[in-house]
N, C-alpha and C positions, 0 to 999 in steps of 0.2 A: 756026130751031128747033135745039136742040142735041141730042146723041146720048142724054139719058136721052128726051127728048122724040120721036125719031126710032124707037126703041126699043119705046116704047109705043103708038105710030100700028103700028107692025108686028103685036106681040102684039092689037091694037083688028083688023085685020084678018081675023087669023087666027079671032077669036071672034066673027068678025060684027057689029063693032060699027062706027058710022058715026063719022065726025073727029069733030064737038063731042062724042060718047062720050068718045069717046078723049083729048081735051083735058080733060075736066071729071076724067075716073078716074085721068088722069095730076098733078092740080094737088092731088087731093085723097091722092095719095100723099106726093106730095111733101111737105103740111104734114105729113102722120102723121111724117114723117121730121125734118121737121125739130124737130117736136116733142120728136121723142125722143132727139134730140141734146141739147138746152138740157137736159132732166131730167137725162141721162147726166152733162152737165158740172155742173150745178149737185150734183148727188148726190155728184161728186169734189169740188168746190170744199167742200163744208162737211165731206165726210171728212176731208178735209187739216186743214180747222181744228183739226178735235176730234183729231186725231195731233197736230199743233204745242201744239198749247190743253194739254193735257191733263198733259205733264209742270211744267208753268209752277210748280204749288205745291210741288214739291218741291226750288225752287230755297233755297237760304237767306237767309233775308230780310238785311237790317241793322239792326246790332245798334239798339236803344232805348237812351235815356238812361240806364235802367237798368243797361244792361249786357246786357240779355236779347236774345233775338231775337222780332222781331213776326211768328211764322211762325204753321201751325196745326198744330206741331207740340206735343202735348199735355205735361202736364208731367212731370216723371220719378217721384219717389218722396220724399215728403217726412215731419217726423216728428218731435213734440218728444222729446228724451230727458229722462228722470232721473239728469242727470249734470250737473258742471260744466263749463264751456266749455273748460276746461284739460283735462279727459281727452278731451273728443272731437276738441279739434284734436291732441291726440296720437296716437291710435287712427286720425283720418283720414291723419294723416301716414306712419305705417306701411304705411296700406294703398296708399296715392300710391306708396309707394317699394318694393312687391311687388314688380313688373314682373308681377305676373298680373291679367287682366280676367276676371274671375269671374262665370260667368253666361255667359258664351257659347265657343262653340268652332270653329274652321274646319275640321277633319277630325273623321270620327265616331270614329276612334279614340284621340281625344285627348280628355282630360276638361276641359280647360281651353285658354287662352288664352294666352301666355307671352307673354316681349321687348315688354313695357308700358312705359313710360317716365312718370317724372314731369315735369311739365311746369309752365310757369309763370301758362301763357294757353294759348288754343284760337283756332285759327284760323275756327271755326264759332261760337262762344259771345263770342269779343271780349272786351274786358277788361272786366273786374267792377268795377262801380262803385257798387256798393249797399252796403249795410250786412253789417256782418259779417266772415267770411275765407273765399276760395276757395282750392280747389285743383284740380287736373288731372292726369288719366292718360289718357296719346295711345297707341294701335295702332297704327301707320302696315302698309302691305300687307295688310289682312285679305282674304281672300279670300273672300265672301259670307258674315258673321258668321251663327253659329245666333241665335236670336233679336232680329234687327234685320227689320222686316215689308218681305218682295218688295225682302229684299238679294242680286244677282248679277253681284256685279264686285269689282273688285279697289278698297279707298277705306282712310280710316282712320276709327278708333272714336276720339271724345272723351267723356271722362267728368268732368263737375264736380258738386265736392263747396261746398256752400256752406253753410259754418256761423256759426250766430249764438247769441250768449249773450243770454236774455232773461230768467232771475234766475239765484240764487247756484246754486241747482242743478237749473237746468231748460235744456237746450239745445236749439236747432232746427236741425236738418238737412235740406236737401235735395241729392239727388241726382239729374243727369237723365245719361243717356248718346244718344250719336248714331252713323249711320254716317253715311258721305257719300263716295259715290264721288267714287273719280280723274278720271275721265274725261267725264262726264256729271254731274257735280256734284247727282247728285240727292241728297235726303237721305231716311236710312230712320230715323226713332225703332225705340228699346228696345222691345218688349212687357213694360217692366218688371222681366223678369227679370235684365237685366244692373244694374240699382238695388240691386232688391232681393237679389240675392249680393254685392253690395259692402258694403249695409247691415247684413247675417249677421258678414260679417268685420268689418267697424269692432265691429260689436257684440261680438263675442267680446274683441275688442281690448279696448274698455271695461271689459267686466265683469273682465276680467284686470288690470286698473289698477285699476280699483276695489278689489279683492282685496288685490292691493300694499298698498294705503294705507292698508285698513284693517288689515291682519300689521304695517303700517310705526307706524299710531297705536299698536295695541296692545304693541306693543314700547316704543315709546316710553313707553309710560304704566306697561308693565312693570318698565322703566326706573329711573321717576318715583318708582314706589312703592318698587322696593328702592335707590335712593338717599336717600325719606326715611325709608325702616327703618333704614338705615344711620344716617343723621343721628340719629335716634330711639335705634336702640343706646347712639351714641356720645354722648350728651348725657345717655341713663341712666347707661352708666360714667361719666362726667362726675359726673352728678349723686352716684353711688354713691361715686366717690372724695375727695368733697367732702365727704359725710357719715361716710367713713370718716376724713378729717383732723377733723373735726369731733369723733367718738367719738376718734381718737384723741387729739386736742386735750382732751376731756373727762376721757380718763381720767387725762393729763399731771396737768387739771391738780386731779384728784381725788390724785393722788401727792402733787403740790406741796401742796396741801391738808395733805394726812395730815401731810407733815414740817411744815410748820409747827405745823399743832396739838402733835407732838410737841414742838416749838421752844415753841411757843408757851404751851402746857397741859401739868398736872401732876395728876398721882391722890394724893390724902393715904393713906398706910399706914394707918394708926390712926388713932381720934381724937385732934383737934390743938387746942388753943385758936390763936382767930386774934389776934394781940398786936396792939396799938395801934403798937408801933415796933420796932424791931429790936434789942431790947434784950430778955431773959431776964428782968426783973422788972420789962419795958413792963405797962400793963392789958391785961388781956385782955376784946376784945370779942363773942366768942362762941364758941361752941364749933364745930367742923366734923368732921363725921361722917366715918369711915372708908370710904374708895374714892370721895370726892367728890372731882369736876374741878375745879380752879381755873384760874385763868387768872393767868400771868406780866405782869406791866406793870414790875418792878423787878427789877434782877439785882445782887446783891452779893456779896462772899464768902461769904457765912455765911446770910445772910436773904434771900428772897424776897416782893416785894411782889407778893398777888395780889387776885387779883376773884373771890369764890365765885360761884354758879351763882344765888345769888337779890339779887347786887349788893354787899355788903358788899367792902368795903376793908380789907386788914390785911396782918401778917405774919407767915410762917412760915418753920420753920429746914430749911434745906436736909435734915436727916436726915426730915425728918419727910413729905417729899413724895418720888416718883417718877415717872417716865418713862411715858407711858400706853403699854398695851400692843400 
């Protein structure tokens, strides 16, 4: 009999109880006991699980073929724009190369996040192998970021930008952000907020380039127009001093005109008879009225062979015609 057994035969005495009491009150403590040992251990054994168990999903999975991670970590903040793919990977470039994580803060007296760095990969995201262009901005030290959910440790924030053009001006962005401690490598997703401040900035960036290009078109086109006013000017003086040799070409050769008619043609004094030949008792073929044109066709001393105005042929004596006026 051992001492818990010895124990109990004493106390069986004390209360008036006889040995097989005492044995039966003694064997039926003892299952209560042991009883309550196995519950006590099996009660730890499965606490311990659910402590070990319980951080398990916030480890970071490995990365998918995609490039992605197979976690249950939800997705960040996605979004087509009304933009070309050329302005938003620029606007996301800018904002990669801030050095500020926007959207969150470590001291409440700081309004922001600073010493961001752009990056080329993610040690949590893995490299990108999908469609499109990514980029990254790493935190390294944050010390429990505001808006990262039941973050309290020192880890770093990654933020990827993953843009894809899918028409001439329509783009799709996503952004997701993470923390992940140092030390315990757990990971906290964004509540969005750190997304969606990045995505305010890319955006302002955008609309700011968009802005640009459209002061840049219009200038250009402002350009356009007074280079071809200009053209247009200079093709009217053009045209104007073309017509101006033209008129003056005209009036040349209305001059040259005039003297020849002069050279050319004769006004009769008086009336003349027109002679048959250049003789003073040639026939005379008709008479020609005073101040009538004729026309010179022969030049001699003394007689002129001309052409009246209604075609007759003849001649007259030099005294008898003059110089038109």
């Amino acid at each position: 009999m051992n001492c818990r057994l010895q124990r109990s035969v004493k106390l069986a005495r004390m209360w008036g109880l006889t040995g097989e009491d005492a044995v039966r009150r003694w064997a039926l403590g003892d299952c209560i006991r042991r009883t309550y040992a196995l519950f006590c251990c099996g009660f730890a054994f499965f606490a311990l699980v659910g402590v070990l168990g319980a951080p398990a999903k916030a480890f970071p999975a490995a990365p998918s073929r995609s490039g992605q991670k197979t976690t249950d970590v939800p997705e960040g903040f996605a979004i087509d724009l009304k933009a070309s793919e050329a302005d938003v990977l620029k606007a996301v470039e800018i904002v990669t190369q801030d050095t500020i994580l926007h959207g969150t803060q470590v001291y409440s007296r700081e309004d922001e996040l600073t010493e961001a760095e752009a990056a080329t990969g993610s040690a949590y995201y893995g490299p990108w192998t999908g469609p499109g262009h990514a980029f990254y901005k790493v935190r390294t030290k944050a010390l429990s970021p505001l808006h990262f959910k039941n973050s309290a440790d020192i880890g770093t924030i990654s933020v990827r930008y993953i843009v894809l053009g899918v028409a001439p001006n329509r783009t799709h962005l996503q952004i997701d952000a993470i923390f992940v401690e140092d030390g315990s490598k757990r990971v906290h997703p964004s509540d969005t907020t750190v997304e969606t401040s990045e995505f305010a900035e890319i955006q302002s960036h955008i609309v700011r380039l968009q802005r640009e290009e459209r002061q840049t078109a219009d200038l250009v086109q402002r350009r356009q127009l007074q280079l071809a006013a200009q053209s247009n000017v200079k093709e009217r003086d053009a045209e104007a001093a073309k017509l101006k040799d033209a008129e003056n070409s005209v009036q040349s050769l209305e001059l040259r005109l005039h003297e020849l008619q002069h050279q050319a043609e004769l006004r009769v004094k008086a009336q003349a008879n027109l002679k048959s030949a250049p003789f003073q008792h040639a026939a005379t073929l008709q008479s020609v009225p005073a101040n009538s044109d004729v026309l010179i066709e022969i030049i001699t001393p003394y007689w002129y062979g001309v052409e009246t105005v209604d075609g007759h042929r003849g001649w007259l004596r030099h005294d008898q015609v003059e110089p038109l006026p």
